[in-house]
Each structure stands twice: as C-alpha cells, then as structure tokens.
Backbone atoms as SQL, in Angstrom:
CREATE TABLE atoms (id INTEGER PRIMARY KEY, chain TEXT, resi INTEGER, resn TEXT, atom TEXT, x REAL, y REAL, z REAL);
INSERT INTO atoms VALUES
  (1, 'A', 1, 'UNK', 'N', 0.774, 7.904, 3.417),
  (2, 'A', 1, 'UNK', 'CA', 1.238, 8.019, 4.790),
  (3, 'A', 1, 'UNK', 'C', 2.332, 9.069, 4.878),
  (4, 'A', 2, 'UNK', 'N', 1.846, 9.651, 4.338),
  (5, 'A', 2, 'UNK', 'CA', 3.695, 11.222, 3.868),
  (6, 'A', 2, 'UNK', 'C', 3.030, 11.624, 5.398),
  (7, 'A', 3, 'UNK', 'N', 4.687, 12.515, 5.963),
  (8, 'A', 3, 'UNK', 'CA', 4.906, 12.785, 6.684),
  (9, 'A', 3, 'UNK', 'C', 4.181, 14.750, 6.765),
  (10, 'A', 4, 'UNK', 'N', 3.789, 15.097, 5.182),
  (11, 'A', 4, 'UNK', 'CA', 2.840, 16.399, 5.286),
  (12, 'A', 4, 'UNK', 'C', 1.543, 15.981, 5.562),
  (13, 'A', 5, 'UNK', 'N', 0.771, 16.537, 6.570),
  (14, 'A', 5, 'UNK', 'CA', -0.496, 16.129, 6.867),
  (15, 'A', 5, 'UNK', 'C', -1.276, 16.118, 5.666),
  (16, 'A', 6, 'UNK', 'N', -1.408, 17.257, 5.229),
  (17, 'A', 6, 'UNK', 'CA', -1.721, 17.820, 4.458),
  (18, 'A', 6, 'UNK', 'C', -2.020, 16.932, 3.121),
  (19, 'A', 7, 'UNK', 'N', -0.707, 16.932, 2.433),
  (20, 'A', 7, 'UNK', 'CA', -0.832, 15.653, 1.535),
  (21, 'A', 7, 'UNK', 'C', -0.994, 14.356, 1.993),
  (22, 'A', 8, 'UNK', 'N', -1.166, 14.044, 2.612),
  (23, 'A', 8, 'UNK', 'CA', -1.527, 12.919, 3.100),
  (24, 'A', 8, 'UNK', 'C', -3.237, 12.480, 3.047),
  (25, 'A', 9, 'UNK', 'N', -3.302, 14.068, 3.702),
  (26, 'A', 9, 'UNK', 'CA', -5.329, 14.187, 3.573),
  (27, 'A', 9, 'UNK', 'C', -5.549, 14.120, 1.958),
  (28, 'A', 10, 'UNK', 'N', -4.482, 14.687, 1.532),
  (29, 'A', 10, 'UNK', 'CA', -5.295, 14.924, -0.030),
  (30, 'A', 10, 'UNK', 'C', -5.044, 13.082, -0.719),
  (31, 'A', 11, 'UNK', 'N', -4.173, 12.545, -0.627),
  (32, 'A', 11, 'UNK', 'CA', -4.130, 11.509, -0.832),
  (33, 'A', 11, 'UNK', 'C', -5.290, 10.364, -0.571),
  (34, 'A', 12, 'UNK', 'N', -5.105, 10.750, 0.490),
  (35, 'A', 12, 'UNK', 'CA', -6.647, 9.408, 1.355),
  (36, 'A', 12, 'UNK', 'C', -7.624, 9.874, 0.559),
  (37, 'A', 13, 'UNK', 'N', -8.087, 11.138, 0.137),
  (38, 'A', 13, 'UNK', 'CA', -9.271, 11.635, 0.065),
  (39, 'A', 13, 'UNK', 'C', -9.546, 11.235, -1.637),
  (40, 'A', 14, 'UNK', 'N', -8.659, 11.152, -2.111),
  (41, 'A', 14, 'UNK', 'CA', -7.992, 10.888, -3.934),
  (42, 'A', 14, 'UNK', 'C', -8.087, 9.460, -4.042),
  (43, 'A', 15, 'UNK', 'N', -7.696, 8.584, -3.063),
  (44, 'A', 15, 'UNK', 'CA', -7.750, 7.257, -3.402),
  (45, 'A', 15, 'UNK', 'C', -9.350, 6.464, -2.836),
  (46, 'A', 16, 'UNK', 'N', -10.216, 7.553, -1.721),
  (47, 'A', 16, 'UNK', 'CA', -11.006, 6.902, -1.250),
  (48, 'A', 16, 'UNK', 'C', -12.228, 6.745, -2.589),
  (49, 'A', 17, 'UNK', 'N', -12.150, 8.331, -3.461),
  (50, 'A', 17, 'UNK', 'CA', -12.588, 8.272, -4.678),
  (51, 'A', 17, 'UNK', 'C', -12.428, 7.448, -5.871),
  (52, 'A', 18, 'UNK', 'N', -11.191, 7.630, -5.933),
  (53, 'A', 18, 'UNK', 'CA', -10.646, 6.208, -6.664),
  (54, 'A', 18, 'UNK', 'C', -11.310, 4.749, -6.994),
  (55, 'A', 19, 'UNK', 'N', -11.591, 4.463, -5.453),
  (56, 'A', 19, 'UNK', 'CA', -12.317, 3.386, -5.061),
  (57, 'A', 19, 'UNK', 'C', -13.613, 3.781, -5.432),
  (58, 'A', 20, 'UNK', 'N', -14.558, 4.691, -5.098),
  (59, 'A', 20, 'UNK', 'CA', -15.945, 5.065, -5.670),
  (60, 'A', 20, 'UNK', 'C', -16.082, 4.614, -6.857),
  (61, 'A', 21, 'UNK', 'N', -15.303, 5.613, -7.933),
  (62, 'A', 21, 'UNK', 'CA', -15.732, 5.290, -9.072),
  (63, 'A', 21, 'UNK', 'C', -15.078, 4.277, -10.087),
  (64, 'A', 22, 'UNK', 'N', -14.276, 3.256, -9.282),
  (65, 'A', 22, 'UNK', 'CA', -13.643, 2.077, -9.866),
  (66, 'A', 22, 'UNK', 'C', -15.085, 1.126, -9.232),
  (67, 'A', 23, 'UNK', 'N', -15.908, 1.374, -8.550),
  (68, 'A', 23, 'UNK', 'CA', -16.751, 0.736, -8.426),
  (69, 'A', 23, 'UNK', 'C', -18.240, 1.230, -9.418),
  (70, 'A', 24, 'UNK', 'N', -18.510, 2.633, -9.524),
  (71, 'A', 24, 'UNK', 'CA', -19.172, 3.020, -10.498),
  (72, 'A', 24, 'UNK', 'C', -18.971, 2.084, -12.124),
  (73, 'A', 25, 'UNK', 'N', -17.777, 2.305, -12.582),
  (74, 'A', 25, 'UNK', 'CA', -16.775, 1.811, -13.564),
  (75, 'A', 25, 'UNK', 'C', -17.255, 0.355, -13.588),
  (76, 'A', 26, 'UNK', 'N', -17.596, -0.040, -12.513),
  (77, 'A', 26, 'UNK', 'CA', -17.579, -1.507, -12.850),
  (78, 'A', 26, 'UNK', 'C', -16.264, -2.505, -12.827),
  (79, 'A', 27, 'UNK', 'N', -15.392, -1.784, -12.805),
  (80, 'A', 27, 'UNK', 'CA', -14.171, -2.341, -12.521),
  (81, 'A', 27, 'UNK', 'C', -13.464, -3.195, -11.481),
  (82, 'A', 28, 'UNK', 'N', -14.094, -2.368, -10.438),
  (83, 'A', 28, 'UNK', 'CA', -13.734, -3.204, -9.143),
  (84, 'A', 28, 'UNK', 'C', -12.458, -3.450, -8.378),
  (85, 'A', 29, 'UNK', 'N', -11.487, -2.945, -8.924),
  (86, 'A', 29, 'UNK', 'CA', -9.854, -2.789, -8.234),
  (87, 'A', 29, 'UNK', 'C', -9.513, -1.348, -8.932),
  (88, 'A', 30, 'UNK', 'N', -8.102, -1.255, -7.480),
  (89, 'A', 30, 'UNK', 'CA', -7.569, -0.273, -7.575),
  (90, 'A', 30, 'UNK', 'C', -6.261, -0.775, -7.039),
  (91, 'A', 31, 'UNK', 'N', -5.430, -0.019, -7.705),
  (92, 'A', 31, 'UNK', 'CA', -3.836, -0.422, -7.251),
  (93, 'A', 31, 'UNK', 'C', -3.226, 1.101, -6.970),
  (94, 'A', 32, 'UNK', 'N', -2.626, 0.795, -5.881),
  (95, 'A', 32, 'UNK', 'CA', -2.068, 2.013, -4.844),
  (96, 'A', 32, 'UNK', 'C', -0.619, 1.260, -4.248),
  (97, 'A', 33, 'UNK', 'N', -0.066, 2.319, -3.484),
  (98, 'A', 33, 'UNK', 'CA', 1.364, 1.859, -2.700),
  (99, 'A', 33, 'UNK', 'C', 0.212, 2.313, -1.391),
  (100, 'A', 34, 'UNK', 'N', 0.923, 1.581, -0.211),
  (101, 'A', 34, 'UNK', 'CA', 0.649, 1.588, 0.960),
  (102, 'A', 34, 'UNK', 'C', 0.846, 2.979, 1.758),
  (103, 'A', 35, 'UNK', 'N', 2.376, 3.559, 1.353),
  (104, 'A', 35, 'UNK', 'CA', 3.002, 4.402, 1.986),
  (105, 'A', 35, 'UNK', 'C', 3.926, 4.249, 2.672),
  (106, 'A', 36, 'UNK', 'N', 4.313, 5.083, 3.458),
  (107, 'A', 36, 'UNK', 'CA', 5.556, 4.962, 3.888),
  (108, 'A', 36, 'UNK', 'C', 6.061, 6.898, 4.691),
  (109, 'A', 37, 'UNK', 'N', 5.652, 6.824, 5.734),
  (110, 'A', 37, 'UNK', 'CA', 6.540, 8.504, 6.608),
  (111, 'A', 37, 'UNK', 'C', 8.261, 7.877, 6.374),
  (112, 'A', 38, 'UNK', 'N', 9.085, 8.335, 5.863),
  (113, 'A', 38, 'UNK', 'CA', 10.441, 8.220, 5.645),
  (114, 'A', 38, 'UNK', 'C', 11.302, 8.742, 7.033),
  (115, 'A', 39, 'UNK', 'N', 10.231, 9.264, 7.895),
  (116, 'A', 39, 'UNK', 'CA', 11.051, 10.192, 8.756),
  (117, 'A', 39, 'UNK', 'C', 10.664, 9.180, 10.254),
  (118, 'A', 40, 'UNK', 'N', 9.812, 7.988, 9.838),
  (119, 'A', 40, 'UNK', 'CA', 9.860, 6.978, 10.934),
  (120, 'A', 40, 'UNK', 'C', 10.145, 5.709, 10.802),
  (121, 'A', 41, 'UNK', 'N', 10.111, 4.655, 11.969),
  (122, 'A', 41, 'UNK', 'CA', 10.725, 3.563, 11.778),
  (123, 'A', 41, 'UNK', 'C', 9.792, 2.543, 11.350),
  (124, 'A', 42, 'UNK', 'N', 9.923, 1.493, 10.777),
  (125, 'A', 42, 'UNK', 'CA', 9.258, 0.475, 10.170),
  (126, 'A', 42, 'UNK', 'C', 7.958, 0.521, 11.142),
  (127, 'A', 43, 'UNK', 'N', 8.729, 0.236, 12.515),
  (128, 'A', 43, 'UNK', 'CA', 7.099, 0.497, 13.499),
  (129, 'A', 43, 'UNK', 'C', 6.622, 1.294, 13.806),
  (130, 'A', 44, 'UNK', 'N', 6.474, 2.125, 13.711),
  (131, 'A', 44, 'UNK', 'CA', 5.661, 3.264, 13.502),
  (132, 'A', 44, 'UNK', 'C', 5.356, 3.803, 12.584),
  (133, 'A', 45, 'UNK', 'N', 5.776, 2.937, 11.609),
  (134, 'A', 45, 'UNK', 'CA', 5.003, 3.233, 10.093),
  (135, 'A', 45, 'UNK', 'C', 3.726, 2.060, 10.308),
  (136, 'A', 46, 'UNK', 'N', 4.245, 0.810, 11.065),
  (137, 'A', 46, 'UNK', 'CA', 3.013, -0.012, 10.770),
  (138, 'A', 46, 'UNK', 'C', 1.839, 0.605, 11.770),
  (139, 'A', 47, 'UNK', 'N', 2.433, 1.619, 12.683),
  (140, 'A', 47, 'UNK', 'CA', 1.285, 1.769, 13.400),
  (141, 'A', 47, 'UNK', 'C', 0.176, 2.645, 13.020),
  (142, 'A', 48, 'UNK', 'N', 1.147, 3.608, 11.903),
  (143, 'A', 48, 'UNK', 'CA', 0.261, 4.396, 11.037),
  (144, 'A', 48, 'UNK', 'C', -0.457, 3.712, 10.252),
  (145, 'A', 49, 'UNK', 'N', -0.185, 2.688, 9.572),
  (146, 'A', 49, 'UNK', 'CA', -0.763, 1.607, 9.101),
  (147, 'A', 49, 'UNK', 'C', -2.554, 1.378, 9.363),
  (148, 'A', 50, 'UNK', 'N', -2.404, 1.224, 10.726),
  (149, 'A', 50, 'UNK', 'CA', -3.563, 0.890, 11.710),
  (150, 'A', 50, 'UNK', 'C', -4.263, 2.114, 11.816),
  (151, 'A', 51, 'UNK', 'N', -4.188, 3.011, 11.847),
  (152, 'A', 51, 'UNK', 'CA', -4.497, 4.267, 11.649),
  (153, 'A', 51, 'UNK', 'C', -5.702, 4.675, 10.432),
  (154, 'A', 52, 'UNK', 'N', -4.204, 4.895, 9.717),
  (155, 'A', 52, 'UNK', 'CA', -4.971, 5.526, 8.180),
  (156, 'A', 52, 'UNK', 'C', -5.533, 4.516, 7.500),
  (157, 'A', 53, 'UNK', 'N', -4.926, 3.464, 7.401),
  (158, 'A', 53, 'UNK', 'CA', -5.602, 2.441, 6.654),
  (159, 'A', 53, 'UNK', 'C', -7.340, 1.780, 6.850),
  (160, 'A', 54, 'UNK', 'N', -7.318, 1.446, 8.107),
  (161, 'A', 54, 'UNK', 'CA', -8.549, 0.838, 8.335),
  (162, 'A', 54, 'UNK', 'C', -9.980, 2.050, 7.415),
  (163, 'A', 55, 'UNK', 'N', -9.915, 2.754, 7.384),
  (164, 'A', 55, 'UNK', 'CA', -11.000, 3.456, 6.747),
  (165, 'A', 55, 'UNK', 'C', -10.995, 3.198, 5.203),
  (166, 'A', 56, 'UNK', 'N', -10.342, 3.482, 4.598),
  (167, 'A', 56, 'UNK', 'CA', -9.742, 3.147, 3.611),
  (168, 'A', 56, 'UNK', 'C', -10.535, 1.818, 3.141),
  (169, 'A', 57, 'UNK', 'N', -10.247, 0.919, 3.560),
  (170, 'A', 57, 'UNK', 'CA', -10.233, -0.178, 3.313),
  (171, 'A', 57, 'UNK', 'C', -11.771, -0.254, 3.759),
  (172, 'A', 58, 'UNK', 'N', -12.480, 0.423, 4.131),
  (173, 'A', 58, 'UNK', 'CA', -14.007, 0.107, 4.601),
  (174, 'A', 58, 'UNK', 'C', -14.753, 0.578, 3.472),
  (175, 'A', 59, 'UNK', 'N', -14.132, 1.838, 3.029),
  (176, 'A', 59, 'UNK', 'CA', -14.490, 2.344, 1.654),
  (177, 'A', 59, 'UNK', 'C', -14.967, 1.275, 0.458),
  (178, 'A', 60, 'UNK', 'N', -13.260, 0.607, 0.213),
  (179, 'A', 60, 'UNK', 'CA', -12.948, -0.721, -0.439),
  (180, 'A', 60, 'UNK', 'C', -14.643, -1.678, -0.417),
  (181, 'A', 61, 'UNK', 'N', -14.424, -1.676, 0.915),
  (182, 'A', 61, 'UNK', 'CA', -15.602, -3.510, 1.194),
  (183, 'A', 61, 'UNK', 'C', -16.812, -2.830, 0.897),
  (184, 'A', 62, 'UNK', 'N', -17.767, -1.695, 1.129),
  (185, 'A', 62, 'UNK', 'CA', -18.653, -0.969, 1.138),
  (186, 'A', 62, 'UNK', 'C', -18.672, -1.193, -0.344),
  (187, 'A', 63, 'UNK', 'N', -18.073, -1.065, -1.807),
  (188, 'A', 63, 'UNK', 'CA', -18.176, -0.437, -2.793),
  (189, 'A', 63, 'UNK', 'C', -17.831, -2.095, -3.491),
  (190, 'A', 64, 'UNK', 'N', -17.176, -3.068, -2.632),
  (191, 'A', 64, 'UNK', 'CA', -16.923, -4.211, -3.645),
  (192, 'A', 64, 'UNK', 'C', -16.146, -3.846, -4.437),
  (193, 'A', 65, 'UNK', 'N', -15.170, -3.317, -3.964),
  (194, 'A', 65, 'UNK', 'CA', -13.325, -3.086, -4.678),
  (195, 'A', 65, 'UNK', 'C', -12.974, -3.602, -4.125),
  (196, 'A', 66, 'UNK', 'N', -11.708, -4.372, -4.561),
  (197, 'A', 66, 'UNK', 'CA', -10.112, -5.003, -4.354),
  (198, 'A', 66, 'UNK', 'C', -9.440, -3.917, -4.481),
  (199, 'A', 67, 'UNK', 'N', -8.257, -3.770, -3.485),
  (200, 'A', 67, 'UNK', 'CA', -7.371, -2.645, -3.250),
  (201, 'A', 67, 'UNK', 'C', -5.976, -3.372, -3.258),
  (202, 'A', 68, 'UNK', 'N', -5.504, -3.889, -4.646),
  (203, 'A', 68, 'UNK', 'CA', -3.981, -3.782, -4.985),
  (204, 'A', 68, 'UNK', 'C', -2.535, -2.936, -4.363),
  (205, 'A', 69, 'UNK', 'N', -1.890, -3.249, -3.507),
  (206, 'A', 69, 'UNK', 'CA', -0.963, -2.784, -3.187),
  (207, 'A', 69, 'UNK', 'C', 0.315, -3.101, -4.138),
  (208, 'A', 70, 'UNK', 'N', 1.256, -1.898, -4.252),
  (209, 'A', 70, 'UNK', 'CA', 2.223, -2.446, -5.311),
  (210, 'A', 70, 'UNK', 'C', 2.989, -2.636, -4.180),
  (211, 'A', 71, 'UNK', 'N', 4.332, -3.608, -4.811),
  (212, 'A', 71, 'UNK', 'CA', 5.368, -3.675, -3.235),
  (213, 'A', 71, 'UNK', 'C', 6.950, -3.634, -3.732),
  (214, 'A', 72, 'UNK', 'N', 7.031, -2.463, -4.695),
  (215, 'A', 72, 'UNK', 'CA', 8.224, -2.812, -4.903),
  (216, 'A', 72, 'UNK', 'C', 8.573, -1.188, -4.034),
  (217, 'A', 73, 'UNK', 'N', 10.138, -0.700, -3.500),
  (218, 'A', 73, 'UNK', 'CA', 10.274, 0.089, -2.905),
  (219, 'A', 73, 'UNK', 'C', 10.258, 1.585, -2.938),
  (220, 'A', 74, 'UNK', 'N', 9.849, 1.908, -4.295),
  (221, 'A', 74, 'UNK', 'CA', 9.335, 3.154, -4.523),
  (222, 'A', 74, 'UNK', 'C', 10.964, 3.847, -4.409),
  (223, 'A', 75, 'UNK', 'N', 12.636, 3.607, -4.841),
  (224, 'A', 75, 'UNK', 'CA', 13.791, 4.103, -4.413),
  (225, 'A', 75, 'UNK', 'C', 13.460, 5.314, -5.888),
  (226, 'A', 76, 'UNK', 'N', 13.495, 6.759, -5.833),
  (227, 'A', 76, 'UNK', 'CA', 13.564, 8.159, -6.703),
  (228, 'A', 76, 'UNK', 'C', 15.388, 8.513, -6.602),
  (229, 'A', 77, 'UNK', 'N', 15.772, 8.252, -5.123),
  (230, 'A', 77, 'UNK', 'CA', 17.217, 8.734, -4.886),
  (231, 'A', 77, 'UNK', 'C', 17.762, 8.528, -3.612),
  (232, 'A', 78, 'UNK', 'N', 19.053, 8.960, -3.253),
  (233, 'A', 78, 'UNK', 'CA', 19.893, 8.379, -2.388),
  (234, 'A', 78, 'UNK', 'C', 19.281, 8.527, -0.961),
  (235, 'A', 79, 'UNK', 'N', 18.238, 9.805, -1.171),
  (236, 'A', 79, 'UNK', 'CA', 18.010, 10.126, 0.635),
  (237, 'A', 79, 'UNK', 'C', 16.861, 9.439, 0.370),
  (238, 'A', 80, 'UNK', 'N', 15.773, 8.414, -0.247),
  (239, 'A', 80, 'UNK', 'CA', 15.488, 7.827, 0.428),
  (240, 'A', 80, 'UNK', 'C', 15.520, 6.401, 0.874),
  (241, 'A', 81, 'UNK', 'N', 17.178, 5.889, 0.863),
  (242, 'A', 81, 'UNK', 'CA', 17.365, 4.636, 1.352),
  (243, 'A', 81, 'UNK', 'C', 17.620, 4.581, 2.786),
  (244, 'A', 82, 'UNK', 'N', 17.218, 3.685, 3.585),
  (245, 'A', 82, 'UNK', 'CA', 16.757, 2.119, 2.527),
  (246, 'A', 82, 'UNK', 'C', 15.169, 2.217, 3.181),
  (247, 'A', 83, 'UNK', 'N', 14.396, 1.983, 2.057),
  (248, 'A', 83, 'UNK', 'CA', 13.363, 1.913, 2.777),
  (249, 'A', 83, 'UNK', 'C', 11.951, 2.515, 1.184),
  (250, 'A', 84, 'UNK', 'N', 12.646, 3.548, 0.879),
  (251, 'A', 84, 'UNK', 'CA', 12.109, 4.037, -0.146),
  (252, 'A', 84, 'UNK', 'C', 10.616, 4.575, 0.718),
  (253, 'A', 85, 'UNK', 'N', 9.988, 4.742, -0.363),
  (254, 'A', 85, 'UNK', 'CA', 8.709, 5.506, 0.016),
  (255, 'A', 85, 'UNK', 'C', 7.211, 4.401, 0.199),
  (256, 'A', 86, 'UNK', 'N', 7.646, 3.427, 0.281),
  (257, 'A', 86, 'UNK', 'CA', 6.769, 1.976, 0.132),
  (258, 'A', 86, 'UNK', 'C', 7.156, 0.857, 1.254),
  (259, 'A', 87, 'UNK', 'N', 6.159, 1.213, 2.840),
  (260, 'A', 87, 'UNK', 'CA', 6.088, 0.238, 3.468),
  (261, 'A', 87, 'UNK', 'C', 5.680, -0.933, 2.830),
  (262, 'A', 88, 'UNK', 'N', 5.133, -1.382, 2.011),
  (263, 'A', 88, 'UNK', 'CA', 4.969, -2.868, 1.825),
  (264, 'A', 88, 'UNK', 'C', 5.919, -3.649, 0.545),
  (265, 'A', 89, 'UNK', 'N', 7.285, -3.854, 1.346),
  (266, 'A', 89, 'UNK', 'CA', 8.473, -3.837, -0.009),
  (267, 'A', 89, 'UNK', 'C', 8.979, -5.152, 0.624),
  (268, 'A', 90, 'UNK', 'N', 8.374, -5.683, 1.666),
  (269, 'A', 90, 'UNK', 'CA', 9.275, -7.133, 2.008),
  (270, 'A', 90, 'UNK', 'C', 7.984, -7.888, 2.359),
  (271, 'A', 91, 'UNK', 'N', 8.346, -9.221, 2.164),
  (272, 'A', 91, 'UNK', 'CA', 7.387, -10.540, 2.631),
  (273, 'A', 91, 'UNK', 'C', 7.162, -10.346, 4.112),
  (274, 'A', 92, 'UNK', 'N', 8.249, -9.761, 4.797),
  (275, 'A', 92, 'UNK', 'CA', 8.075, -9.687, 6.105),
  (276, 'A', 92, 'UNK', 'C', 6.853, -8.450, 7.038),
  (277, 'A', 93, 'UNK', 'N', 7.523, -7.632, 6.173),
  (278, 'A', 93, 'UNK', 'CA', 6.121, -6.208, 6.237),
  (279, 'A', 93, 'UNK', 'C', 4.946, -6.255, 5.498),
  (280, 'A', 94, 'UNK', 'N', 4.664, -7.351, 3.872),
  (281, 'A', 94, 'UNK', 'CA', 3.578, -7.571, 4.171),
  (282, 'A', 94, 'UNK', 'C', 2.650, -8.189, 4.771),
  (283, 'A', 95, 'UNK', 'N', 3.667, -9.588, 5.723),
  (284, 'A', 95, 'UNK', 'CA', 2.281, -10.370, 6.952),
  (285, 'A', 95, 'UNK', 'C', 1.966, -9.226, 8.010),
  (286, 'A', 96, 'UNK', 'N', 2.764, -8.381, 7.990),
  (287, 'A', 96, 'UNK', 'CA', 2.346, -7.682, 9.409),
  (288, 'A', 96, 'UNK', 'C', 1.335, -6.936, 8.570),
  (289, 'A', 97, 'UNK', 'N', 1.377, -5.888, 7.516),
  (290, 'A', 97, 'UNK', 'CA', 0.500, -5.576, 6.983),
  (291, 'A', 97, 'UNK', 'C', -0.845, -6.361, 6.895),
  (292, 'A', 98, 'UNK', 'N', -0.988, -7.460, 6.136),
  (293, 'A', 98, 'UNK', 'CA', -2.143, -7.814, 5.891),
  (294, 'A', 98, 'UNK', 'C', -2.879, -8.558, 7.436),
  (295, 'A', 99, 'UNK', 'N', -1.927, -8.156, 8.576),
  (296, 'A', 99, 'UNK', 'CA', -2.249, -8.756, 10.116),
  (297, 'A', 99, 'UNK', 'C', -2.955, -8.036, 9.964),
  (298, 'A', 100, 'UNK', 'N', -2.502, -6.663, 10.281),
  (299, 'A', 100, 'UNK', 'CA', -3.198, -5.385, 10.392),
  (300, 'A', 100, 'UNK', 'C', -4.150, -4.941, 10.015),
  (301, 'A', 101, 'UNK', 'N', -4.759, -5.251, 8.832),
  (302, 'A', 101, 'UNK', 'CA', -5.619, -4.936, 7.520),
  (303, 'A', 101, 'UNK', 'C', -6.141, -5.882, 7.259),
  (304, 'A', 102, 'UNK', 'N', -6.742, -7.079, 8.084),
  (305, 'A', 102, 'UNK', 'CA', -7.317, -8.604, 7.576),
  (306, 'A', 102, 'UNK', 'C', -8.643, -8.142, 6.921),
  (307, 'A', 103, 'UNK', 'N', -8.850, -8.252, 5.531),
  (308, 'A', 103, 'UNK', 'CA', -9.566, -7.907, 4.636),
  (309, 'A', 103, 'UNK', 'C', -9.367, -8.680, 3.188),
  (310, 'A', 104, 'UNK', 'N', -11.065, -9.469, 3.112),
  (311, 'A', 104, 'UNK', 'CA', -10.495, -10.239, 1.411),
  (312, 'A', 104, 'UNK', 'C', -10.228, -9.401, 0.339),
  (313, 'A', 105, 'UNK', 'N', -11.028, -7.796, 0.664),
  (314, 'A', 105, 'UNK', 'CA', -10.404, -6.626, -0.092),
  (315, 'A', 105, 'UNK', 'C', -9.152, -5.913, -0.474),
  (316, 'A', 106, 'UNK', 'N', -7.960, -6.936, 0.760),
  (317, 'A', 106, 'UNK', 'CA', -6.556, -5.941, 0.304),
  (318, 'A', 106, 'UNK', 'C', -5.997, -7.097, -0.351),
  (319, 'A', 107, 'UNK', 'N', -4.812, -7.208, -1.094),
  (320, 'A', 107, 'UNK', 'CA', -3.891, -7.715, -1.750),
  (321, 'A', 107, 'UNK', 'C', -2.635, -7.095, -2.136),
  (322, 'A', 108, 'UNK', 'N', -2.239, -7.862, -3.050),
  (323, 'A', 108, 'UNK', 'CA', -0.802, -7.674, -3.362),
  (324, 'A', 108, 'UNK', 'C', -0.829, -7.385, -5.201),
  (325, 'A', 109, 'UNK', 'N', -0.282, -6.097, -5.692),
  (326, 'A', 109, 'UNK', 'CA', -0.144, -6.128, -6.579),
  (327, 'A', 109, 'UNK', 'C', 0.602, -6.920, -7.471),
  (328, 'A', 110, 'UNK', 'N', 0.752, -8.253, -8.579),
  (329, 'A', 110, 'UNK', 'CA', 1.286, -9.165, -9.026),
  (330, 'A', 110, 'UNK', 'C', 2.351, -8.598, -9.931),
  (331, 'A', 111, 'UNK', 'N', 3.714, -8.299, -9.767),
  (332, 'A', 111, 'UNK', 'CA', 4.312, -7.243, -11.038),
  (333, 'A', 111, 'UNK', 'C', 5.317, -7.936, -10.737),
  (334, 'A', 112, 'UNK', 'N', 5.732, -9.095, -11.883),
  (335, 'A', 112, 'UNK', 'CA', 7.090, -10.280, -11.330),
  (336, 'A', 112, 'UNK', 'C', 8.413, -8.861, -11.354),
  (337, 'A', 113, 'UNK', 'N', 8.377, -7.969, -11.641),
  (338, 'A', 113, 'UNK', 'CA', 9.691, -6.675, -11.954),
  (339, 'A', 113, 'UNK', 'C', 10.106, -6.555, -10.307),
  (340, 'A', 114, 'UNK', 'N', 8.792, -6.666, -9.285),
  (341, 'A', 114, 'UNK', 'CA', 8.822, -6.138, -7.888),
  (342, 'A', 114, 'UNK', 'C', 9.626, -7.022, -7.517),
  (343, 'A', 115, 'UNK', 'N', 9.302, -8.581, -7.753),
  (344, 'A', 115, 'UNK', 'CA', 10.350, -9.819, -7.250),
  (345, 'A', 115, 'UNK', 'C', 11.733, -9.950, -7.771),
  (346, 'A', 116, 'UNK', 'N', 11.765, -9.096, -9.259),
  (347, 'A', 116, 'UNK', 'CA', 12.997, -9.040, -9.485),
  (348, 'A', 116, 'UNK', 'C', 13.876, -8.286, -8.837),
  (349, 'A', 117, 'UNK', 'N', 13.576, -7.242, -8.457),
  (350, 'A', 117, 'UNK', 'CA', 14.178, -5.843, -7.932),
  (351, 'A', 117, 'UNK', 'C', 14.803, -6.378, -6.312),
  (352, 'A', 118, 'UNK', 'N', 13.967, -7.973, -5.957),
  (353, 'A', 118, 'UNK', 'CA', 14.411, -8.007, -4.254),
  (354, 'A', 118, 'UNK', 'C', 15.176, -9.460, -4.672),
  (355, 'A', 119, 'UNK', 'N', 15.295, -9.735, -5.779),
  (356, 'A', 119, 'UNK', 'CA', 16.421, -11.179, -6.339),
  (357, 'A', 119, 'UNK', 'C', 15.196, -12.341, -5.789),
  (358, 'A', 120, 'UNK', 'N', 14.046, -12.096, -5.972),
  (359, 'A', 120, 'UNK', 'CA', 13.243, -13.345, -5.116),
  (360, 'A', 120, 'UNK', 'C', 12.306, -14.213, -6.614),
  (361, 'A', 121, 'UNK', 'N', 12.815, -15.498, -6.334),
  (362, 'A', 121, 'UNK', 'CA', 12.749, -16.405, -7.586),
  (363, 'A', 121, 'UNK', 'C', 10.891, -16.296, -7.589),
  (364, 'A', 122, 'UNK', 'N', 10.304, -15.823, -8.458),
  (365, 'A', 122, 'UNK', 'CA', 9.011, -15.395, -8.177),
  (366, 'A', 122, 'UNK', 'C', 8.033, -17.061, -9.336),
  (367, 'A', 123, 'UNK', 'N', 8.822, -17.718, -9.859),
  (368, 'A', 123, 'UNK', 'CA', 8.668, -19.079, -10.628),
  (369, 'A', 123, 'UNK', 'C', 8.589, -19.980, -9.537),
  (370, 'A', 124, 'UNK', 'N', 9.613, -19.987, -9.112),
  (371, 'A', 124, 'UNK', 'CA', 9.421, -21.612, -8.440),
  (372, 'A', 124, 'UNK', 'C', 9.153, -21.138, -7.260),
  (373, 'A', 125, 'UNK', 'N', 8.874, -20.212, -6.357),
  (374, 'A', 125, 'UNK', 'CA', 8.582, -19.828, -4.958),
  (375, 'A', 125, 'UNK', 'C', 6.841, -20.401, -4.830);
C-alpha cells in the first residue's frame, strides 16, 4: 500500500505471483505485511485496504492459498512513528481488517516476538 504507485503495482503484482506458485509448490500459504501509505491516516489506510486488497485475496481463494499477514509494526526509524509501515499492528486494526477482507483465506501471521513487541501476554490471552 506505499504511497509510490508505482511500487505499489510492482508489489501487488510480486505477491499475486507469490500466491500462484505457492500454490504450484503445493504449499499453500504465503506470509506478507498488509501495508501501510505512512503519509495517511489509519482511515484511509483502511480504505485502501478495501481497494487493493480485495483482488488480492481472490487470487488467494482461486489458487487455495492462505495469505498470512505479519502484524508486528514494521518500526526501520524515527520518521516512521508511530505507526510504522504495517497497518495490521493492533487487535483493533485487525477486526476492522479482517471486516473488510472476510475471507477463510486471510489470517494472522503466529510470531509470539509480534505480541512481545506490543507487551500483550500471548500465553494466557
């Protein structure tokens, strides 16, 4: 969801493959970050959401992939807090996410490091 069109196309177009031949592969998942434009607000990132995503994810169901989202915040450095480069970094943005995206194909990447990074007891929760 970068804010260069450009890379953005090349991205979608990189992960829609991804998905192809993780289904060729036999494999059947793929783990990706959601995204994140840094230069907009949570809502209007989810609206991009609705956007770019839905295709994506048709790719996914078409091919019988699971599409892993990681959710920890993607932070490289100071300009990009708070928020990092990873809309799906809170419990709260991922219900709206997976509102958005109701698919048995999307999920949540399982990486207890992501729950550590937000202090969230990922054992007894």
């Amino acid at each position: 969801m970068d804010a260069n069109l450009e890379k953005r196309e090349t991205a979608i177009n990189h992960l829609k493959n991804l998905i192809k031949a993780s289904a060729k592969l036999g494999i059947g998942m793929v783990t990706t970050f959601i995204g994140r434009d840094q230069s907009k607000t949570v809502e209007e990132n989810l609206e991009l959401v609705s956007e770019i995503w839905p295709p994506i994810i048709k790719v996914a169901e078409a091919n019988g992939v699971k599409v892993a989202i990681e959710n920890c915040p993607m932070l490289f450095g100071a300009d990009q807090w708070p928020g990092g480069q990873n809309l799906m970094e809170t419990p709260t943005n991922w219900k709206k996410i997976f509102k958005i995206l109701s698919s048995e194909n999307l999920g949540i990447n399982y990486d207890p490091s992501h729950f550590v990074w937000k202090m969230i007891d990922y054992i007894s929760k």
